[in-house]
Backbone as a ProteinNet text record, in pm:
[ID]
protein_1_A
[PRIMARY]
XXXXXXXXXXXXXXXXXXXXXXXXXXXXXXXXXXXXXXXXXXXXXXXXXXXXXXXXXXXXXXXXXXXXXXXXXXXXXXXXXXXXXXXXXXXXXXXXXXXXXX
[TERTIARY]
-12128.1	-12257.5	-12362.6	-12476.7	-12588.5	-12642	-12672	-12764.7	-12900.1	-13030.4	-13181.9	-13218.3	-13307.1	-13325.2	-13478.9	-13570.1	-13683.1	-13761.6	-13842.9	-13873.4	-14006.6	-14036.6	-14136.2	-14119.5	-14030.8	-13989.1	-13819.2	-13767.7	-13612.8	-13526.1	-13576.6	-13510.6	-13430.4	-13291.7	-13155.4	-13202	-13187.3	-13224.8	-13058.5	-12990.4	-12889.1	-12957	-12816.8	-12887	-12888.3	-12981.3	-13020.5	-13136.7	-13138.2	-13277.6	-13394.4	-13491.4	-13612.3	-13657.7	-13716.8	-13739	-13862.4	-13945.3	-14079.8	-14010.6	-14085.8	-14060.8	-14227.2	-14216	-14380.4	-14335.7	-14429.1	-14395.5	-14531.1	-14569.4	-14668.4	-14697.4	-14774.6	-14761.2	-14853.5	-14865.7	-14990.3	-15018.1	-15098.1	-15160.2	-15304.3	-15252	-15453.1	-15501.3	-15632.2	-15730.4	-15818.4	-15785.6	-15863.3	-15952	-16082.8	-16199.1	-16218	-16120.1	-16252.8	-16354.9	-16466.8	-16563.1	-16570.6	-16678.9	-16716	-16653.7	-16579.8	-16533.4	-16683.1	-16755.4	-16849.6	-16794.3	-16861.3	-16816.3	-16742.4	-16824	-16831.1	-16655.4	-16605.9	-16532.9	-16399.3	-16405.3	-16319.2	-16280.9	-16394.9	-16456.4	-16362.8	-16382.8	-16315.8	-16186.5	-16142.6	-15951.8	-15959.5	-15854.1	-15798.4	-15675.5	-15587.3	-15465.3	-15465.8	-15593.8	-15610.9	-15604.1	-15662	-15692.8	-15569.6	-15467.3	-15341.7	-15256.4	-15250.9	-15148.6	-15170	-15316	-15381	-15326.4	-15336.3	-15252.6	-15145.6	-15055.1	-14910.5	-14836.4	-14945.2	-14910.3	-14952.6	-15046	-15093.5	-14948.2	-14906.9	-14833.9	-14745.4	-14678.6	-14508	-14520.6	-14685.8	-14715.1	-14688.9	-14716.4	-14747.9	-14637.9	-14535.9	-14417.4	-14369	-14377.8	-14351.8	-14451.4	-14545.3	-14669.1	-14660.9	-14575.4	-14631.2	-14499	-14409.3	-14312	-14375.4	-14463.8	-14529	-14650	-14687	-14799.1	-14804.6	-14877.5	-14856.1	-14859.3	-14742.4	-14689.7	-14835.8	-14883.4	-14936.2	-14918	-14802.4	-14767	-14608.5	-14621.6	-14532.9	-14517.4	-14361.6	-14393	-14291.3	-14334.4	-14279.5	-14223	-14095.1	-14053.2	-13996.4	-14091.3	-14037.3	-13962.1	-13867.5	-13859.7	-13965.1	-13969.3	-14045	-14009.7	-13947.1	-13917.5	-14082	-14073.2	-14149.1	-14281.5	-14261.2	-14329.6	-14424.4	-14383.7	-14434.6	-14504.5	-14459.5	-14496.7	-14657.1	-14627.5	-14718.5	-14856.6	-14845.1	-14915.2	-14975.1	-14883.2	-14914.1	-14986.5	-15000.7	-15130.2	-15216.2	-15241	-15389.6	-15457.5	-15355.9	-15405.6	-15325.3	-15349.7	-15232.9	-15239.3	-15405.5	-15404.3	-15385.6	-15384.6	-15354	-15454.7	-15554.7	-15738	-15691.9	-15688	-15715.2	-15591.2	-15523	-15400.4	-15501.7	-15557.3	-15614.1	-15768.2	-15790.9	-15930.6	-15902.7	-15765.1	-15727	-15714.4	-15704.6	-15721.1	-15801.3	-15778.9	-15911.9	-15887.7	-15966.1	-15935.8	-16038.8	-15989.3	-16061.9	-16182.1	-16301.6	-16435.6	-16376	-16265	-16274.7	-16328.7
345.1	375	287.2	355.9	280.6	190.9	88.6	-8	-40.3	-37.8	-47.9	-150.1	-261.9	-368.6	-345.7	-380.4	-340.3	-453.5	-427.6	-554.5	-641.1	-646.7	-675.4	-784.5	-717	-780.1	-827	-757.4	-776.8	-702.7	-601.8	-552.2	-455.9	-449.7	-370.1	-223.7	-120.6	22.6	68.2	148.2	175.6	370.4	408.9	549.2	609.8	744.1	839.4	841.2	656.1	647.4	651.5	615.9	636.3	550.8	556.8	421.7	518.9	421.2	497.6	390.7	474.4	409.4	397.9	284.5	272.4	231.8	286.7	281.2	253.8	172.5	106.9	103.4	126.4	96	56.1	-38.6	-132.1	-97.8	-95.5	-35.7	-79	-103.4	-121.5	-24.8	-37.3	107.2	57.7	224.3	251.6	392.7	304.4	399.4	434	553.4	540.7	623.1	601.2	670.6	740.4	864.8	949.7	964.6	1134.6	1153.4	1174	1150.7	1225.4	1276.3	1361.2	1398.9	1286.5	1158.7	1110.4	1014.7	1035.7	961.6	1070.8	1215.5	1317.9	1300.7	1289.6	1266	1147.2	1058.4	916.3	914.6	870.9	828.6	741.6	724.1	599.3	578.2	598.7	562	381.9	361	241.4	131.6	176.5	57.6	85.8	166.1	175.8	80.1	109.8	36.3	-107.3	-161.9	-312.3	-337.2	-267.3	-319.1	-322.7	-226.7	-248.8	-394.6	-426.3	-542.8	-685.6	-669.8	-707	-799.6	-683.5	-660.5	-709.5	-703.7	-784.5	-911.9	-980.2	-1112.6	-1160	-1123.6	-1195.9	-1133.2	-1130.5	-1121.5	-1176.7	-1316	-1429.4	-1393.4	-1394.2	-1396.6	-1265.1	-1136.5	-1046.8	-1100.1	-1166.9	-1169.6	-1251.9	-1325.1	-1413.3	-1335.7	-1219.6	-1159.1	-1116.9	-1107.2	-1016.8	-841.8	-808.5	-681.7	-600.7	-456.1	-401.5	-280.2	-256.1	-145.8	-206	-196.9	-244.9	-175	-146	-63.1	-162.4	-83.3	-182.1	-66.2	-86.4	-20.9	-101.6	-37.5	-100.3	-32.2	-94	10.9	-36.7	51.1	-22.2	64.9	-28.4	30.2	106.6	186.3	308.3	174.9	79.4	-9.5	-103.4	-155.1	-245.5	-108.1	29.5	121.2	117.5	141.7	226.3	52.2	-66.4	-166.7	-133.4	-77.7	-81.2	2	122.3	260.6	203	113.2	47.6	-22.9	-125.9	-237.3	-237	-165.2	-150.6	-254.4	-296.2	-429.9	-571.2	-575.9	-692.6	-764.8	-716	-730.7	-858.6	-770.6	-826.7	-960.5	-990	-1107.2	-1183.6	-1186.3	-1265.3	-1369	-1233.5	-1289.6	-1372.3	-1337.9	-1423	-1590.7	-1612.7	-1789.9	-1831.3	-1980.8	-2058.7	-2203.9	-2208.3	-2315.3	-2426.3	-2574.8	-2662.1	-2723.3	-2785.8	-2793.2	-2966.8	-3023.1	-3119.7	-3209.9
13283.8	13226.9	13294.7	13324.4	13431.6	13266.4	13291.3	13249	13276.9	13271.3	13310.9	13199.4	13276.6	13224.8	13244	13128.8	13166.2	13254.9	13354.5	13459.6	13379.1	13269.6	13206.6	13091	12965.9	12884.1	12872.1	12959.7	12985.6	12884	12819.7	12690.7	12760.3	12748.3	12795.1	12744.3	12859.8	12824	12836.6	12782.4	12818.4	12926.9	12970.8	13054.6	12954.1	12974	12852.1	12720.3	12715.1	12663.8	12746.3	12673.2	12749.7	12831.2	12912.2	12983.6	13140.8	13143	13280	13433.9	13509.3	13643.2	13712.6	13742	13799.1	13954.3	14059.8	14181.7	14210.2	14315.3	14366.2	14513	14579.1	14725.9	14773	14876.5	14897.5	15036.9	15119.7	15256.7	15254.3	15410.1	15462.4	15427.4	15406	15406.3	15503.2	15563.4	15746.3	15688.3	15714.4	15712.5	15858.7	15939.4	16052.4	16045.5	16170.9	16249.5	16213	16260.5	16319.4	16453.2	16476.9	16601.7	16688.6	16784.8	16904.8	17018.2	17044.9	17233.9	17332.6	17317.1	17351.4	17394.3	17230.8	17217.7	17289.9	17213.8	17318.5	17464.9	17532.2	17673.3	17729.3	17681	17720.7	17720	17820.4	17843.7	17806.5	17658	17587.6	17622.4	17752.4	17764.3	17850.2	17892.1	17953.4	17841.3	17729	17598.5	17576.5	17528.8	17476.4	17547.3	17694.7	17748.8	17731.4	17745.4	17722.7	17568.1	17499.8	17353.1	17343.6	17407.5	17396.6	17496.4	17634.5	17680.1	17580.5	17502.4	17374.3	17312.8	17223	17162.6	17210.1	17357.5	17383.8	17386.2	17500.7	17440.3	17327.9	17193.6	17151.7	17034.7	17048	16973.1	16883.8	16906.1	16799.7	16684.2	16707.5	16614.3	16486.1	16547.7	16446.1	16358	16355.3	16280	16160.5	16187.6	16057.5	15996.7	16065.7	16028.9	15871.6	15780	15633.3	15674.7	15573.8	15629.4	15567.9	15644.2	15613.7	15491.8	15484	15405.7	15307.6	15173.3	15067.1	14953	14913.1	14823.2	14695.9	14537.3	14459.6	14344.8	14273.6	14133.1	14068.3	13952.6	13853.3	13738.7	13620.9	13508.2	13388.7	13349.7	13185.1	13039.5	12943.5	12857.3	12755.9	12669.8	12610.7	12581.3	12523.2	12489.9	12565.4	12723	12789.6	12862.9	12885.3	12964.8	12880.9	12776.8	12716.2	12761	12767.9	12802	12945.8	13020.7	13143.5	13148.7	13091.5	13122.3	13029.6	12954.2	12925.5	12999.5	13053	13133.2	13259.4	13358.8	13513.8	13570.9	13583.4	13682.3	13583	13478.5	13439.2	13368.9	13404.2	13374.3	13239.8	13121.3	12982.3	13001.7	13078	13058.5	13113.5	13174.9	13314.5	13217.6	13127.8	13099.1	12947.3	12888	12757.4	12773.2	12928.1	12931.5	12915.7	12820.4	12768.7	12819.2	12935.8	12995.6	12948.4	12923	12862.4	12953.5	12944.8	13043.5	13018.3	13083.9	13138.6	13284.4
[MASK]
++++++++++++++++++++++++++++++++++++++++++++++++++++++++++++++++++++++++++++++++++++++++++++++++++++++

């Protein structure tokens, strides 16, 4: 029998009860341009190759880079779910601290 642990409050779902799945995925956001003639017109295989020699340089470096694209699941039992479609980002946890003006 599958077991689901909820990733929130930790309360044991057994399979067959209820239980949500929240999936998340994080990515740059690429606004580009406007295409022009201009840009049609132009051979971009010269900039390509200059980036891909780019790119073998400097090899070491992308391994420490922050990944661009991440994805996340979670389970949540009927209860922490139902928290999460009020508050997704967390907003109201964030703003309940009362930090002292020492």
């Amino acid at each position: 029998m599958l077991h689901v642990t909820c990733d929130l409050c930790r309360k044991e779902m057994c399979h067959g009860h209820d239980h949500f799945v929240v999936k998340i995925e994080v990515f740059a956001a690429h606004d580009p341009g406007k295409i022009t003639e201009a840009d049609l017109d132009e051979d971009h295989m010269e900039a390509v190759s200059e980036l891909l020699r780019e790119m073998e340089d400097n090899v070491e470096d992308t391994d420490l880079a922050e990944p661009t694209y991440k994805q996340f699941r979670y389970d949540l039992c009927p209860e922490c779910h139902k928290k999460f479609l009020r508050d997704p980002l967390g907003k109201d946890v964030a703003q309940k601290f009362d930090f002292s003006k020492n």
